[in-house]
Backbone as CSV, one residue per row, in Angstrom:
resi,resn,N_x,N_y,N_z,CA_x,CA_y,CA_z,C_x,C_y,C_z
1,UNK,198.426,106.291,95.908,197.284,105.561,95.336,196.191,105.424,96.385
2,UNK,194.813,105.674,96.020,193.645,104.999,96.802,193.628,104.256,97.155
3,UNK,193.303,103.839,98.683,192.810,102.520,99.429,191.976,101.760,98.187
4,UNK,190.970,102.256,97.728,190.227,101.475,96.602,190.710,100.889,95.950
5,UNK,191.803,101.667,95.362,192.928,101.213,94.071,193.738,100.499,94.621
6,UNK,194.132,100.283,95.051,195.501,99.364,96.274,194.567,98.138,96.465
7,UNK,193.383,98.340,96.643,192.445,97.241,96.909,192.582,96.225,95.523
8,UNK,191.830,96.843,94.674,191.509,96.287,93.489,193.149,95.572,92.914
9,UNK,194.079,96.895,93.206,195.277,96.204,92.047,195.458,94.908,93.009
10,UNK,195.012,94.617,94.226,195.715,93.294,95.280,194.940,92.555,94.428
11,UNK,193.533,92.730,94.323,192.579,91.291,93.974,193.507,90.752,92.617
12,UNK,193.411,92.077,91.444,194.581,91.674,90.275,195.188,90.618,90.473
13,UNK,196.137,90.953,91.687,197.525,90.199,91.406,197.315,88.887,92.545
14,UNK,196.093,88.856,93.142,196.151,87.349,93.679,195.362,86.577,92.262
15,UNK,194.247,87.198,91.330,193.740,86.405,90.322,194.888,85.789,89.136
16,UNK,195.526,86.704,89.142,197.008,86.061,88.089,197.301,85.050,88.913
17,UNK,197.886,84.822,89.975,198.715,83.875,90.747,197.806,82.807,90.739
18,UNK,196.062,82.841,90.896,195.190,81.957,90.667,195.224,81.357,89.596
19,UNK,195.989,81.955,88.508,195.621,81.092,87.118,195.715,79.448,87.055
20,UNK,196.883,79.356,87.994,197.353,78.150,87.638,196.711,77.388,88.329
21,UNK,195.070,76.993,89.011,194.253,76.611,89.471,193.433,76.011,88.447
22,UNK,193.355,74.694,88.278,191.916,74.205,87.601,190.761,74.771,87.224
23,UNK,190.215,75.077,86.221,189.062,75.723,86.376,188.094,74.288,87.099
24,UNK,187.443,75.164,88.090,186.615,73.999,88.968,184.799,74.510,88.287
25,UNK,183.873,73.600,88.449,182.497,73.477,88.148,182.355,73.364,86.652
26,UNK,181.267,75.292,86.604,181.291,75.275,85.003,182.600,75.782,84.467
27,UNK,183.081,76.743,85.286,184.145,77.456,84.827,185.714,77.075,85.238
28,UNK,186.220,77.405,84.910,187.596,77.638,85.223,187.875,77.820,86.583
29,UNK,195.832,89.154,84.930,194.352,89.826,84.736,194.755,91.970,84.732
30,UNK,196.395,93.423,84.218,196.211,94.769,83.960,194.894,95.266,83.884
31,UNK,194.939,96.816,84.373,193.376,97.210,84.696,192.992,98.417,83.847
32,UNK,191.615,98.405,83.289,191.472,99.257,82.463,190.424,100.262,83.653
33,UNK,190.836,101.590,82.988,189.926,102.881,83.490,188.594,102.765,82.557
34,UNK,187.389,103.022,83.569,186.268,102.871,82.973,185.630,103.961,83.718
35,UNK,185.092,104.585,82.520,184.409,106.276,82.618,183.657,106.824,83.517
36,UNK,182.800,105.378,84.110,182.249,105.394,85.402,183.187,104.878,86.806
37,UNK,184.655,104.633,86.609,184.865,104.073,87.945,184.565,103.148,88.005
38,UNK,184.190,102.182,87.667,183.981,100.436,87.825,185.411,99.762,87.251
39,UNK,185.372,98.611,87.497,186.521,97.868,87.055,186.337,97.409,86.138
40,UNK,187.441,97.329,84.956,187.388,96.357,83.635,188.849,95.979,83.992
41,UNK,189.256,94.703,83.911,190.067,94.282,84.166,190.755,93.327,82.685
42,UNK,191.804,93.241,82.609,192.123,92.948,81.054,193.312,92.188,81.004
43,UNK,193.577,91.082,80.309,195.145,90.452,80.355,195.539,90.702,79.125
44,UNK,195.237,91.208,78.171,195.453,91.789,76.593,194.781,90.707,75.776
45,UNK,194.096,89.409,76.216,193.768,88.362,75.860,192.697,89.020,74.557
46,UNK,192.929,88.455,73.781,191.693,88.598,73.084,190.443,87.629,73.442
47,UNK,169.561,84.037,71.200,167.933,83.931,71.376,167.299,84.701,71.464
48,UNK,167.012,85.218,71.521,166.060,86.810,71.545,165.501,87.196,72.990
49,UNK,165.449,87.610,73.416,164.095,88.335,74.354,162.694,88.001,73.901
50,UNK,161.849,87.690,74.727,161.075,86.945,74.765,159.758,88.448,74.687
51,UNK,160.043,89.036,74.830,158.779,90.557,75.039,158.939,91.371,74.024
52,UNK,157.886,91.594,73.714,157.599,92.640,72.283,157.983,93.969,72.478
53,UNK,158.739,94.776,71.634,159.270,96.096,71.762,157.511,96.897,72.002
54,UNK,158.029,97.639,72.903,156.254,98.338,73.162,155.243,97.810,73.941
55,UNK,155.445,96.741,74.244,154.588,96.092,74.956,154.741,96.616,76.311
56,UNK,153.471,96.689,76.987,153.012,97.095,78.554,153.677,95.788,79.289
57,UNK,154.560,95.368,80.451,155.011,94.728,81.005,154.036,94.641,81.887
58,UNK,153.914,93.351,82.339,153.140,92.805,83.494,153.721,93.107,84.714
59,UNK,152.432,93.431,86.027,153.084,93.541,87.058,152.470,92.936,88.336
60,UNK,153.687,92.464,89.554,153.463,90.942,89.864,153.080,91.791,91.249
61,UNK,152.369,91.571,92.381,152.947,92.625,93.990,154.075,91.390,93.964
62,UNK,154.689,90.554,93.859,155.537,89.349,94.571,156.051,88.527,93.124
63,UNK,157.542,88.262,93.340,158.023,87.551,92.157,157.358,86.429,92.210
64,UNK,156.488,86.453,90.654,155.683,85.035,90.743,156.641,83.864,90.633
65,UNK,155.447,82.983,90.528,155.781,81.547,90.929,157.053,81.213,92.731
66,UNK,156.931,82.065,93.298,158.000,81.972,94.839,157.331,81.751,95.465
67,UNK,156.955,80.696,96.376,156.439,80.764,97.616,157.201,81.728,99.032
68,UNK,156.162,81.342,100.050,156.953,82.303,101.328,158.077,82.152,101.370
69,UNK,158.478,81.001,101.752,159.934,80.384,102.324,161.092,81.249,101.678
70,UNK,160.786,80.846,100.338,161.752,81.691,99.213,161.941,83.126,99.076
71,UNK,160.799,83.623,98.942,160.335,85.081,99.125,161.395,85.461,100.342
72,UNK,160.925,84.920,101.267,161.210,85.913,102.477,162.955,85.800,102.404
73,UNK,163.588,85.131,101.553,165.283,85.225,101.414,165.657,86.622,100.324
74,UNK,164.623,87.135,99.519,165.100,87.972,98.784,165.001,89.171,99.592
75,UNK,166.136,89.753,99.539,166.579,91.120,100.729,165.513,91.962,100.434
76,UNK,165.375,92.732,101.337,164.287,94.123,100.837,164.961,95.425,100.162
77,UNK,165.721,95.140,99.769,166.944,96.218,98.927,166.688,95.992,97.594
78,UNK,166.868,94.982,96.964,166.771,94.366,96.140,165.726,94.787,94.961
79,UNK,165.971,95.702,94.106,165.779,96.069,92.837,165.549,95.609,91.915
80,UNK,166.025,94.297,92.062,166.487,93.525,90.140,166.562,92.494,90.831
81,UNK,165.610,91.229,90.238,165.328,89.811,90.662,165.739,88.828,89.179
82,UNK,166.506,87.939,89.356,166.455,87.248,87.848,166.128,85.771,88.129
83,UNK,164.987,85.364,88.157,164.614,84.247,88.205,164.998,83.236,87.580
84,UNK,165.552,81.955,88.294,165.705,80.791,87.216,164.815,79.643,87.452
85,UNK,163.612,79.315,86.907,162.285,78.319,86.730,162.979,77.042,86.356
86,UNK,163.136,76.074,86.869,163.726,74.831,86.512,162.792,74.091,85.791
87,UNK,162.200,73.218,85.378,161.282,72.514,84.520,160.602,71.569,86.069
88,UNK,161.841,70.954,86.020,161.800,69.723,87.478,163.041,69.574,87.949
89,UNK,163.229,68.727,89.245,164.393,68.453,89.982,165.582,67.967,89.231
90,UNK,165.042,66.767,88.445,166.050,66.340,87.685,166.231,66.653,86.053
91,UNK,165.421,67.540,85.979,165.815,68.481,84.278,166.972,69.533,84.587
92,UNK,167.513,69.371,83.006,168.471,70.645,82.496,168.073,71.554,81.837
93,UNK,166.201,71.588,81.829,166.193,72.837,81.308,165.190,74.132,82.231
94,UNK,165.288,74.862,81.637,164.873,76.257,82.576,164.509,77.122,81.539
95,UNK,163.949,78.041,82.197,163.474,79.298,81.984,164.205,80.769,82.638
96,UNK,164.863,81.579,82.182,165.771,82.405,82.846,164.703,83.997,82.621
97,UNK,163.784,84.381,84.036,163.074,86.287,83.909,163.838,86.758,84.695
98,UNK,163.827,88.560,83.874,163.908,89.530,84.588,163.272,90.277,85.408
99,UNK,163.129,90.343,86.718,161.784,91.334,86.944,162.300,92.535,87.782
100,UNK,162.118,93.647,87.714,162.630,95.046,88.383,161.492,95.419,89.159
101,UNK,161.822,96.294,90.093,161.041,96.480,91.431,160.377,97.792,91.115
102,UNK,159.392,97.857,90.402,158.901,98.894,90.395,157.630,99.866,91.733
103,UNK,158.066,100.538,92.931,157.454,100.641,94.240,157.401,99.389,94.207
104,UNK,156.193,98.820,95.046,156.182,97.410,95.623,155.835,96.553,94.880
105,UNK,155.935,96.660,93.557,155.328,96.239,92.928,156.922,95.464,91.779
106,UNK,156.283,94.293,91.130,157.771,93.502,89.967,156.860,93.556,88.870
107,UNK,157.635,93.697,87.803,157.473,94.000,86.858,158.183,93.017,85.678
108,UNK,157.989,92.193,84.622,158.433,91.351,84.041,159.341,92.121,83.036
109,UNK,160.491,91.837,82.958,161.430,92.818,81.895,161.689,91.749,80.744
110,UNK,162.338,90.670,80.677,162.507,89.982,79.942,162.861,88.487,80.315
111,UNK,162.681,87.628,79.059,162.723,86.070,79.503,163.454,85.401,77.933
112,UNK,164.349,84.168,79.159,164.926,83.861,78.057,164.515,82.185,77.821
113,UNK,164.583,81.246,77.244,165.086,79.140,77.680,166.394,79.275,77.963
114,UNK,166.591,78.481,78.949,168.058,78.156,79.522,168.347,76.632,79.928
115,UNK,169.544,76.467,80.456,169.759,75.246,80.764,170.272,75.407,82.117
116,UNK,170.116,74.160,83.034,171.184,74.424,84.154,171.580,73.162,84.238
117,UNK,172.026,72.714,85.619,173.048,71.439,85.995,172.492,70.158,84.995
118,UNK,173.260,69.428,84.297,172.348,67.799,83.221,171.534,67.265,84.173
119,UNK,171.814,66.885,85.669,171.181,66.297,86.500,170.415,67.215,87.525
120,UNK,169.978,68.167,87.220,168.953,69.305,87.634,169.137,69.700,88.604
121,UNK,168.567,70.265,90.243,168.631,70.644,91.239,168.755,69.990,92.620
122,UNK,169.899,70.821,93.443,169.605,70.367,94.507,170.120,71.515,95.818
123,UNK,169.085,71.154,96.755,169.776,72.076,98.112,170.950,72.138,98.562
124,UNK,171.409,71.075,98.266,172.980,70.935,98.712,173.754,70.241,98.082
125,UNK,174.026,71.321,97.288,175.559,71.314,96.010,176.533,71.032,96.558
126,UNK,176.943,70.086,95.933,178.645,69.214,96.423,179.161,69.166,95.141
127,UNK,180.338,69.444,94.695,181.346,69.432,93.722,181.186,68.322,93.043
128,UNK,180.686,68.845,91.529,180.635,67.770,90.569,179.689,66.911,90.617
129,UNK,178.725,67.436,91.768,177.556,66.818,91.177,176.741,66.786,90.224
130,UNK,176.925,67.633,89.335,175.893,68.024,87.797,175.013,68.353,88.432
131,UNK,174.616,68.752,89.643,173.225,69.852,89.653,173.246,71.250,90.086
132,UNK,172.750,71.889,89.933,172.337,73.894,90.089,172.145,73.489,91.699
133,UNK,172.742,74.488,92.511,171.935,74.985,93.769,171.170,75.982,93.570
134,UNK,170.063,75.416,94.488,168.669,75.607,94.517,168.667,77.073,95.948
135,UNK,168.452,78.110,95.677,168.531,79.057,96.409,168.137,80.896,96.196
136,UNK,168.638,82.124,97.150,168.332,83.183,96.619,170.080,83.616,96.570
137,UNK,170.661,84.099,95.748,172.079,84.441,95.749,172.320,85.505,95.003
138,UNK,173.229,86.795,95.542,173.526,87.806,94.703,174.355,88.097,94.164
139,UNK,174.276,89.000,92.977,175.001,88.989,91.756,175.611,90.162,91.704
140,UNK,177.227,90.220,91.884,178.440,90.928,92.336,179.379,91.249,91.194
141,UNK,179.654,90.397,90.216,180.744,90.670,89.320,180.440,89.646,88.236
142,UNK,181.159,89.969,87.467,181.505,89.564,86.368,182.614,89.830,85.059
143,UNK,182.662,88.818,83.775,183.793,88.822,83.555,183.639,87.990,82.273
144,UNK,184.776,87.607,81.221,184.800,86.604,80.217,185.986,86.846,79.475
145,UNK,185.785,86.565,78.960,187.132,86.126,77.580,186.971,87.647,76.267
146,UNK,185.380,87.576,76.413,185.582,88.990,75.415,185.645,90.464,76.053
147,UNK,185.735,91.669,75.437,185.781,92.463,75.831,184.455,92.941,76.912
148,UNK,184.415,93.878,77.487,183.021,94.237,78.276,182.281,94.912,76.988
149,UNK,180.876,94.270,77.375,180.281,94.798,76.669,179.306,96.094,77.192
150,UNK,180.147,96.490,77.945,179.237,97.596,78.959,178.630,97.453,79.582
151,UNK,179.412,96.422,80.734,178.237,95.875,82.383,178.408,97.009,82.923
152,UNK,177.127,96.567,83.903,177.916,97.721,85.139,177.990,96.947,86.281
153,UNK,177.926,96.222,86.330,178.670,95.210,87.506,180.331,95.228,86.627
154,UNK,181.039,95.221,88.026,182.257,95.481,87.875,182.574,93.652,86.737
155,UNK,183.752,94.238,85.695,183.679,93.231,84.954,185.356,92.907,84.659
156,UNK,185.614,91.968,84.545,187.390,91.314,84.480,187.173,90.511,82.623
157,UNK,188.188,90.614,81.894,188.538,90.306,80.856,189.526,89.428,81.149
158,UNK,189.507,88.393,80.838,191.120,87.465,80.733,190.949,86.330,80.179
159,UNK,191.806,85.553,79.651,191.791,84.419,78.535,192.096,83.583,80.019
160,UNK,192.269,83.654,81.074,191.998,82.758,81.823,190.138,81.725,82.199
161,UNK,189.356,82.330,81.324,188.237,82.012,80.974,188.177,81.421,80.444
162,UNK,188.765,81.036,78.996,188.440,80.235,77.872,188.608,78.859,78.349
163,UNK,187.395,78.045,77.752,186.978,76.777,77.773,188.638,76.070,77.686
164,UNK,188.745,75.101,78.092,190.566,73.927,77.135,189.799,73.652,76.542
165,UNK,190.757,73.440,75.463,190.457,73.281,74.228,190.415,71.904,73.605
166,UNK,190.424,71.110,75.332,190.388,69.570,75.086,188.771,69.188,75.479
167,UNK,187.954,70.226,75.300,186.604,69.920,75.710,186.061,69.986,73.934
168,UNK,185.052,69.699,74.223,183.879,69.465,72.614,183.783,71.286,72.058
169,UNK,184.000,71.197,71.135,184.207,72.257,69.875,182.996,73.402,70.646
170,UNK,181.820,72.512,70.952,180.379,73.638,71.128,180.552,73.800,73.004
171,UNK,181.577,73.718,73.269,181.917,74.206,74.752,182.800,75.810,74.359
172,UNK,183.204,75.242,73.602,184.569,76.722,74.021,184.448,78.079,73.658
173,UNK,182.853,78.359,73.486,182.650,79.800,73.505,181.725,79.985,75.144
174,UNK,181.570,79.148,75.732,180.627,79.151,76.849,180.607,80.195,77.759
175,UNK,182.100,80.975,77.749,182.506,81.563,79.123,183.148,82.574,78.223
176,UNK,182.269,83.107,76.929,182.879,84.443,76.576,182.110,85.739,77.886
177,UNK,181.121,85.360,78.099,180.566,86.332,78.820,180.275,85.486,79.914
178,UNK,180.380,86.147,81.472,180.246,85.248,82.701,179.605,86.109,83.735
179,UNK,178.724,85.759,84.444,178.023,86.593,85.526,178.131,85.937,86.434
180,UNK,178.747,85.758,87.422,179.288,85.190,88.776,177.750,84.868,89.780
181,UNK,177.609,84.223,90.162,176.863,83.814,90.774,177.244,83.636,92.239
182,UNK,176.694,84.278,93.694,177.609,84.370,94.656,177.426,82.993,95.864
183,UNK,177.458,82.037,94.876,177.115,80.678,95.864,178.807,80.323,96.041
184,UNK,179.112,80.142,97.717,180.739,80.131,98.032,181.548,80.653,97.471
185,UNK,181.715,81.718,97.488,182.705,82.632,96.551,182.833,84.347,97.148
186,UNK,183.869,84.598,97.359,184.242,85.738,97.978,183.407,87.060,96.983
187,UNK,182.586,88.042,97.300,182.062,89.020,96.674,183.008,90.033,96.294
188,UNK,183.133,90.683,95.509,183.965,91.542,94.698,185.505,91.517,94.524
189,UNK,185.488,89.988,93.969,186.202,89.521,92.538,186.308,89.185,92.092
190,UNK,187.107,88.986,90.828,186.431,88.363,89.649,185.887,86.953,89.569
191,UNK,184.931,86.325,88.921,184.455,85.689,88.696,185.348,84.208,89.021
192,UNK,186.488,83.968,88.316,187.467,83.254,88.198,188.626,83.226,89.476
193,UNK,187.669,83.897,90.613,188.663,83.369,91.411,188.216,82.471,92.112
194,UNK,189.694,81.607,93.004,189.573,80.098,93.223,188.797,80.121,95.240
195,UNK,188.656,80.864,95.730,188.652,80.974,96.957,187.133,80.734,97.382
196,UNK,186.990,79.310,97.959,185.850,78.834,98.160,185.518,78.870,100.111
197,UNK,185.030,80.274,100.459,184.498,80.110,102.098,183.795,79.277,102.311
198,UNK,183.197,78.338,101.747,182.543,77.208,102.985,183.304,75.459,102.444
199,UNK,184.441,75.620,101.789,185.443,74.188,101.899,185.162,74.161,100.144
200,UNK,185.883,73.244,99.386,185.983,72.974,98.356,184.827,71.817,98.071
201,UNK,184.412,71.130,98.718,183.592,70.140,98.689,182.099,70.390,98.402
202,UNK,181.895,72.113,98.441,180.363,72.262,98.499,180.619,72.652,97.220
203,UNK,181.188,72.643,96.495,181.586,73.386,94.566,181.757,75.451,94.846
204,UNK,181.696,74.941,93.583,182.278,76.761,93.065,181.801,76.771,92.162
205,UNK,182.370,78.410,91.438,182.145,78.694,89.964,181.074,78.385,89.415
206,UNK,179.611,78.894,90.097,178.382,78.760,89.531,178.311,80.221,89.323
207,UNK,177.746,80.012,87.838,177.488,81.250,86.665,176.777,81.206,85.913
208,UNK,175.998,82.397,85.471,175.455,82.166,83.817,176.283,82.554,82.964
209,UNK,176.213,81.564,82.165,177.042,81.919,80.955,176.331,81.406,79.681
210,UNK,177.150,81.219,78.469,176.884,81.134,77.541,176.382,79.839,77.165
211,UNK,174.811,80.046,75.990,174.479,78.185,75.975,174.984,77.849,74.816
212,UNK,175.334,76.121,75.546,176.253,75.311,74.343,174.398,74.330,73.845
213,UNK,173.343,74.247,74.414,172.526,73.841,73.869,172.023,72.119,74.966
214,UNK,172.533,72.498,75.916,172.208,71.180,77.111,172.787,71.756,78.093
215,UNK,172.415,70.761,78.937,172.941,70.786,80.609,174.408,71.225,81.084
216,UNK,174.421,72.128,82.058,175.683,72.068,82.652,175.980,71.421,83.895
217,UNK,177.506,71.950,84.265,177.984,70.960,85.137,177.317,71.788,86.897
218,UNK,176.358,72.839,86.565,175.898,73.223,87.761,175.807,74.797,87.434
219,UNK,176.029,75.426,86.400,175.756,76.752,86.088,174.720,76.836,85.259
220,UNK,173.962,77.977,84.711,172.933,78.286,84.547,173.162,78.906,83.069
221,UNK,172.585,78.339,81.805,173.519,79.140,80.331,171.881,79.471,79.702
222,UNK,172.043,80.977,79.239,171.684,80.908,78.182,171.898,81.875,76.537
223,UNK,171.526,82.583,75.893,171.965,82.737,75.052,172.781,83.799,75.116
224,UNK,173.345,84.059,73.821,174.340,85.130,74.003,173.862,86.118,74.427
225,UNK,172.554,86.738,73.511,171.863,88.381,73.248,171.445,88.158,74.817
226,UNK,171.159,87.060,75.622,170.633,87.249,77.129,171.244,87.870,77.730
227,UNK,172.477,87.054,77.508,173.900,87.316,78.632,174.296,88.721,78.186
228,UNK,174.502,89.258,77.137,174.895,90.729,77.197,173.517,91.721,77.717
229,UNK,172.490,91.287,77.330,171.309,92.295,77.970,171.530,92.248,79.821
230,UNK,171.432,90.921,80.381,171.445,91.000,81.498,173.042,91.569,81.936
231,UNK,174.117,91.770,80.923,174.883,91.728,81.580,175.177,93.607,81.559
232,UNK,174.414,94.349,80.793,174.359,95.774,80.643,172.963,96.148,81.111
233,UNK,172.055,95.524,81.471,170.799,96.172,82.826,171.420,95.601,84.511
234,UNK,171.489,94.558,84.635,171.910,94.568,86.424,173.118,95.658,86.767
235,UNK,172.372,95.954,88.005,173.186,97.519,88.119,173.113,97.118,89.760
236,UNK,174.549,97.333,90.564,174.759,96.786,91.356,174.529,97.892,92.370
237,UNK,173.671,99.008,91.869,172.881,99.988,92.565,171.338,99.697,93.248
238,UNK,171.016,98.634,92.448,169.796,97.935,92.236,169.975,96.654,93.240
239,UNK,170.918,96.273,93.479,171.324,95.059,94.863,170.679,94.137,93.736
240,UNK,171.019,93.515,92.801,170.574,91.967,91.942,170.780,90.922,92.932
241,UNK,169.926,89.877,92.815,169.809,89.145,93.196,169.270,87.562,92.028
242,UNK,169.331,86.316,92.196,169.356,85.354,91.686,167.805,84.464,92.342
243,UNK,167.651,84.275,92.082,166.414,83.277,92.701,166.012,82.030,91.711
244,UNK,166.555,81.296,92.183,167.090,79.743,91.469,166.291,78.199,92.063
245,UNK,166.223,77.804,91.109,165.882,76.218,91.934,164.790,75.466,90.543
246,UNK,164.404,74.339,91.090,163.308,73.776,89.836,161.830,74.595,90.190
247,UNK,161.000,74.270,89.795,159.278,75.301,90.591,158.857,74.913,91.259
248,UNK,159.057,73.364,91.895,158.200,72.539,92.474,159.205,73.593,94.128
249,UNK,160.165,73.348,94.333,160.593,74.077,95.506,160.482,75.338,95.569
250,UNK,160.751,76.329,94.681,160.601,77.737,94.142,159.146,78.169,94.743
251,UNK,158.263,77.436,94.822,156.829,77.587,95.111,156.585,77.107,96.962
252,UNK,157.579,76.762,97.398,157.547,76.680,98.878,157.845,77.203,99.376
């Protein structure tokens, strides 16, 4: 077997052994061959776009609304920017764009309404605080409860996703589709794993996922048709990246 493959089947079989871990924040594995070589990973488990088809996309030299500070954190690799516009510090709601790097130039692809943490933003996320960290962070994997819907970020399937079923009825589709967000969390694996590099105390398991229609506990939701568009354009050829926070900091 491939070093690659030996790789991947290890992550497998430490994410099973993870199951029995709390799902911590917002959130909470046999491997399928995928035509391109990416991972789909599987336990046997079983709003629109905001831009007019045809329409000329706007183009930015600099992801609007970022000031320097911010700017200068998004890598120069970096292809695919997905902005999250907070309203204010202490709002749960947002605005979730796409913008792609066209030469030096960004280009607006699509926009969705979103929600993030009930108690809105902050620089320094501590576990269970109900707010989003406020930052630039890149986007590595992903994963959910339903089948892939043809990411190309490497993607994990497992009913180790699904909401308990001791939460409110309009929670437990939240985490059919999940895009990992790489704030404390080891890069390439799945979404749902428990391994937090900078201590348990700064949180985990910040994601976009699916909106239940309000605030989360620190992840970023919005609609379904979002989450599968963004989750079949970010192309981890493109180096994605996250650029998060309310506007009032976003602009410093």
């Amino acid at each position: 077997m491939p070093v690659a493959a030996l790789t991947r089947a290890a992550v497998a079989a430490a994410t099973c052994a993870a199951l029995l871990v709390p799902l911590a924040a917002c959130g909470s594995t046999g491997v399928e061959a995928r035509p391109d070589g990416r991972r789909t990973v599987t336990d046997g488990a079983t709003s629109s776009p905001s831009a007019r088809p045809g329409a000329r996309p706007s183009r930015f030299d600099r992801v609007p609304g970022v000031g320097d500070r911010t700017h200068r954190r998004i890598p120069s690799a970096a292809r695919q920017v997905v902005a999250v516009y907070g309203d204010h510090a202490d709002s749960a709601d947002a605005t979730v764009v796409l913008y792609t790097k066209d030469g030096t130039g960004w280009r607006k692809a699509r926009s969705w309404p979103a929600h993030n943490g009930r108690k809105g933003w902050t620089p320094d996320h501590r576990e269970d605080d109900k707010r989003s960290p406020v930052g630039v962070f890149s986007l590595s994997d992903a994963g959910g409860v339903l089948p892939d819907p043809g990411a190309k970020l490497p993607y994990t399937r497992s009913a180790a996703f699904q909401a308990p079923r001791h939460w409110a009825e309009r929670y437990w589709n939240d985490f059919d589709y999940v895009i990992a967000i790489d704030y404390n969390r080891v890069r390439g694996v799945p979404p749902n794993d428990p391994v937090r590099p900078q201590g348990g105390s700064k949180g985990g398991s910040i994601w976009f996922h699916l909106d239940h229609g309000g605030g989360t506990s620190g992840c970023v939701s919005l609609s379904r048709s979002g989450m599968e568009y963004l989750l079949r354009t970010l192309d981890p050829e493109l180096r994605p990246v996250v650029v998060m926070g309310d506007k009032a900091r976003l602009r410093t």
